[in-house]
C-alpha positions in Angstrom: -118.7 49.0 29.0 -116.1 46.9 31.2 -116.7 43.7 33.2 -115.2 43.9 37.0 -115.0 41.2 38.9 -114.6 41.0 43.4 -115.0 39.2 46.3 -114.3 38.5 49.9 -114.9 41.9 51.3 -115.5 40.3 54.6 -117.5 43.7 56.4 -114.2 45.6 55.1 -116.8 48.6 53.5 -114.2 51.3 53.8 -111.4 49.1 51.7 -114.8 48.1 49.2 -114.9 51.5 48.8 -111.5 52.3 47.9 -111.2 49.9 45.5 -114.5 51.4 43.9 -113.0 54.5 43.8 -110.1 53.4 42.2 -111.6 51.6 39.3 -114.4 54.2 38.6 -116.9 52.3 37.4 -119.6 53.7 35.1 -123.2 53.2 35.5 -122.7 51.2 31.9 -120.2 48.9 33.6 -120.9 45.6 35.2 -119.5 44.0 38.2 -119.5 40.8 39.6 -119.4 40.4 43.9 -118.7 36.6 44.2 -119.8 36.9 47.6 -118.6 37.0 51.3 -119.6 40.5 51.4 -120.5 39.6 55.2 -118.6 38.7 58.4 -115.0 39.3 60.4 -115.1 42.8 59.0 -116.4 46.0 61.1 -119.0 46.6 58.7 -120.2 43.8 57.0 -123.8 45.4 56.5 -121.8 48.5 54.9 -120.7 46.1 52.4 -123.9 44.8 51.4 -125.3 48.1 51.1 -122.6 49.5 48.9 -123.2 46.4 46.5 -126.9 46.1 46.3 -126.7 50.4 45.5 -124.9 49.6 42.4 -126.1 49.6 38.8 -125.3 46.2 37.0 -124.3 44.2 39.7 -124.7 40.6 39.8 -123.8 38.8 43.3 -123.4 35.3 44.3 -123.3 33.3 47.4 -120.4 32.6 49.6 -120.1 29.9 52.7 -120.3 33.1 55.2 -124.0 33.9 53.0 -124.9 30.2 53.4 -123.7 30.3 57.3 -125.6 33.1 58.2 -128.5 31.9 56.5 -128.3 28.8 58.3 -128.0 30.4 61.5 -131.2 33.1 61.1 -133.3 30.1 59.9 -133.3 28.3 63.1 -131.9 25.5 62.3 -130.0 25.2 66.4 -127.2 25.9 68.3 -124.4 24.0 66.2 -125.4 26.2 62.7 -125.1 29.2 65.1 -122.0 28.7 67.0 -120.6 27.5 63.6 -121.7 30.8 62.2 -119.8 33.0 65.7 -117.2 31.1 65.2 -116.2 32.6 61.7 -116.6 36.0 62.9 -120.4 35.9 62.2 -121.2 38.1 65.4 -119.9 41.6 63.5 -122.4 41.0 60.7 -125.5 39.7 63.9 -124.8 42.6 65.6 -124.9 44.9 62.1 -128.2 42.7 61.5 -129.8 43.5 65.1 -129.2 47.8 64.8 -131.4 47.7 61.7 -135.0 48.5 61.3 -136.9 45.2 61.0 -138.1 46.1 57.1 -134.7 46.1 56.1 -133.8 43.6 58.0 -136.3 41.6 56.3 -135.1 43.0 52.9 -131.5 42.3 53.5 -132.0 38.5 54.4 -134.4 37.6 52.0 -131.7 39.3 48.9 -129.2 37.5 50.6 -131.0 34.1 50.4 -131.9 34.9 46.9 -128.4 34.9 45.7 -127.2 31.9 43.1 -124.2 29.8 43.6 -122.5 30.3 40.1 -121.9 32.5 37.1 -120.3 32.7 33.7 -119.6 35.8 31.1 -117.7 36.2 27.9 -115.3 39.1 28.2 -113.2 39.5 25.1 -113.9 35.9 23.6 -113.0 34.4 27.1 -115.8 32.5 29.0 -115.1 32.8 32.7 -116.8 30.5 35.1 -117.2 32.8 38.1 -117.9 30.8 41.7 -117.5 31.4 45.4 -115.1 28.6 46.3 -114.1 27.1 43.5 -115.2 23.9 41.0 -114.7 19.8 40.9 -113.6 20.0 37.6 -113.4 16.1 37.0 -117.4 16.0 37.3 -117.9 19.2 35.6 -116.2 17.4 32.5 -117.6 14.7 33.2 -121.0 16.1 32.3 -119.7 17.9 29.4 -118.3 14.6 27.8 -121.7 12.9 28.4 -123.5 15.8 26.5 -121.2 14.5 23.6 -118.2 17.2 24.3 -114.7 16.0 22.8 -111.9 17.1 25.6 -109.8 17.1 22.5 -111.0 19.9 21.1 -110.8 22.2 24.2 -114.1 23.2 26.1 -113.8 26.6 23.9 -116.9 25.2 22.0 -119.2 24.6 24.7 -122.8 26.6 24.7 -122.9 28.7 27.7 -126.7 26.7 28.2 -124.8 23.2 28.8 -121.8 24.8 30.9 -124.5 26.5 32.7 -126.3 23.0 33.1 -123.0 21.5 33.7 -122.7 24.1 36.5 -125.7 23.3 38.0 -125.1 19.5 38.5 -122.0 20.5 40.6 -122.6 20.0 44.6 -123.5 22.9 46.8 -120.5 22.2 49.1 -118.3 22.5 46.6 -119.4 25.7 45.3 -119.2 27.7 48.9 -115.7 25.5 49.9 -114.1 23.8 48.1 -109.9 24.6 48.4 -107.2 21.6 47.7 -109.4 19.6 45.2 -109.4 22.8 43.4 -106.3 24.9 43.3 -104.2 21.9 43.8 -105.0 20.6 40.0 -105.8 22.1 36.5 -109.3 22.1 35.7 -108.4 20.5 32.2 -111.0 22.9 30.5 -108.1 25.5 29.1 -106.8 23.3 25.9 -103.2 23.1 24.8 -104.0 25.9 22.4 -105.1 28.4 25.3 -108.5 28.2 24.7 -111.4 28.0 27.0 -112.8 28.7 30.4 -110.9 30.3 32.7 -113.0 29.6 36.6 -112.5 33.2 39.0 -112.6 32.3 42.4 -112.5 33.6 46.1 -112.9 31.6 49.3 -109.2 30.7 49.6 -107.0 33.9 50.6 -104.1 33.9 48.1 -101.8 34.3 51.2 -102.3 30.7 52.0 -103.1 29.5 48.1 -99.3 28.2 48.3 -100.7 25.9 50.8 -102.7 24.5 47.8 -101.5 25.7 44.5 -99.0 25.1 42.2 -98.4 27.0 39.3 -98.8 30.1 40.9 -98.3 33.5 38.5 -96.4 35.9 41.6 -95.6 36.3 45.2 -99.3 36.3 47.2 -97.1 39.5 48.6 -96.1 42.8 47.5 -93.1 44.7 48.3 -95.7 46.7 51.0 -96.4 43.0 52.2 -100.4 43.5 51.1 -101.9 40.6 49.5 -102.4 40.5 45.7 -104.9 38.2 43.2 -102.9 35.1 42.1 -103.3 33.7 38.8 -102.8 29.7 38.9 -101.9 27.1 36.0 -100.6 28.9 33.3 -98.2 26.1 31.4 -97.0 24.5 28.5 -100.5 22.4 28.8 -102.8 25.8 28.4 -100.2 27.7 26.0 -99.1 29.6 28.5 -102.7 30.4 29.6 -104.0 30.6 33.9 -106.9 28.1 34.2 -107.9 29.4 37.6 -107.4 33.0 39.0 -107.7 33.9 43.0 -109.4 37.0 43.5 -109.5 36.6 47.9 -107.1 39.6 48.6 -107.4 37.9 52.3 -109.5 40.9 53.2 -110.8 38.6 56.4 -107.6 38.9 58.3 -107.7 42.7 57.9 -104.4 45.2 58.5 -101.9 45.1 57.5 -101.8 42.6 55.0 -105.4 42.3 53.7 -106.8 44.3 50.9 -109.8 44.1 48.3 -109.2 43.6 45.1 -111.1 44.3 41.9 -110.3 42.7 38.8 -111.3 44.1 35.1 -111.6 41.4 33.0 -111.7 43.3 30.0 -107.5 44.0 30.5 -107.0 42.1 33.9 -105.9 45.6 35.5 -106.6 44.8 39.5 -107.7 48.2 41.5 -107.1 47.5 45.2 -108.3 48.9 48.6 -106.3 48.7 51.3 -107.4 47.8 55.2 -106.1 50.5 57.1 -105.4 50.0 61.4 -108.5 51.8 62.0 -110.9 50.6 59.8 
């Protein structure tokens, strides 16, 4: 029973399934979509389908979920241009071909999604979020629930990170960038122990925009984006604090890609985005 771990497919349901194929899941295993399933893609409700299909899958929200929902609730013509703009109009028109019942079914599981999860993979607790954390105020709650920093957040009950968690703002969840990759979340001690926080949102092609600390080249020698690991130093014991799972799927061929990360060994299984998907 592995733990896999993607996001950002971005409509891309051909690359999603590549990358399926190439990390074979099991029906025993479980994966983790930490959304953007939707928009700029060709087939954004392809993606969807694949992931609500699977056995043990546990999805989150992303800003494109939140934008769309926005946009179908009514709530004018700013949430809905705001919603075109970011390449909303593949997933409206993918929306408008289906029959209303699934319609119906599609948009309520979206708008049932949470903004945040966390699971212990080989005595690791990984903090798994669309965009990203402010890791100040997270640690700020966990001191006032009588944490010591100075014994590394390796101790904390998954209940108060989890209510730690829920205290952080909405907009930070779904977007957060700078605030986040730019500094180390301070939760990873100087022995290498705790959290590590997975994240999408930000396409590791421009994380050097934000990052520092960065584990590789956001490029491989075929030029197709790959998952970053950020912050690993003599401060964490040689340990990445934050990993960026956004293969930059949105801007398609040739460069974009989904990834798939297996927790249980970090081996990434991508799918590329072929010219003609």
């Amino acid at each position: 029973m592995a733990t896999y771990v993607t996001s950002d497919a971005h409509g891309h349901a051909r690359a999603l399934d590549r990358a399926l194929e190439r990390a074979s899941l099991t029906r025993d295993d479980t994966l983790y979509v930490l959304g953007d399933m939707i928009d700029r893609g060709p087939d954004p409700v392809g993606v969807m389908r694949i992931v609500r299909a699977m056995p043990n899958v546990h999805v989150l929200m992303g800003n494109h979920e939140s934008m769309m929902l926005d946009a179908l609730a009514g709530g004018g013509q700013a949430d809905i241009l705001t919603w075109e703009m970011n390449g909303g109009y593949t997933t409206a028109s993918g929306l408008d071909a289906l029959a209303r019942e699934e319609y119906l079914e599609l948009v309520e599981w979206v708008g049932s999604l949470p903004l945040f999860d966390m699971v212990e993979v080989a005595g690791r607790m990984y903090v798994l979020v669309h965009a990203g954390i402010d890791a100040l105020e997270l640690r700020g709650y966990l001191a006032t629930a009588g944490y010591d920093p100075e014994l590394g957040y390796s101790h904390v009950p998954a209940d108060v990170m989890r209510a730690g968690l829920s205290e952080q703002a909405v907009e930070d969840l779904l977007w957060i960038r700078g605030d986040f990759w730019g500094e180390p979340t301070g939760l990873v001690n100087a022995c290498g122990k705790g959290p590590v926080v997975i994240a999408g949102h930000t396409p590791t092609v421009l994380l050097a925009r934000y990052a520092n600390g960065m584990s590789r080249r956001v490029l491989d020698e075929d030029g197709r984006a790959c998952m970053v690991e950020v912050g690993a130093s003599w401060d964490t014991f040689g340990v990445a604090d934050r990993i960026d799972i956004d293969c930059s799927a949105a801007a398609g061929a040739p460069a974009g890609r989904v990834g798939i990360l297996r927790l249980d060994d970090r081996r990434i299984f991508y799918g590329e985005i072929e010219d003609n998907d």
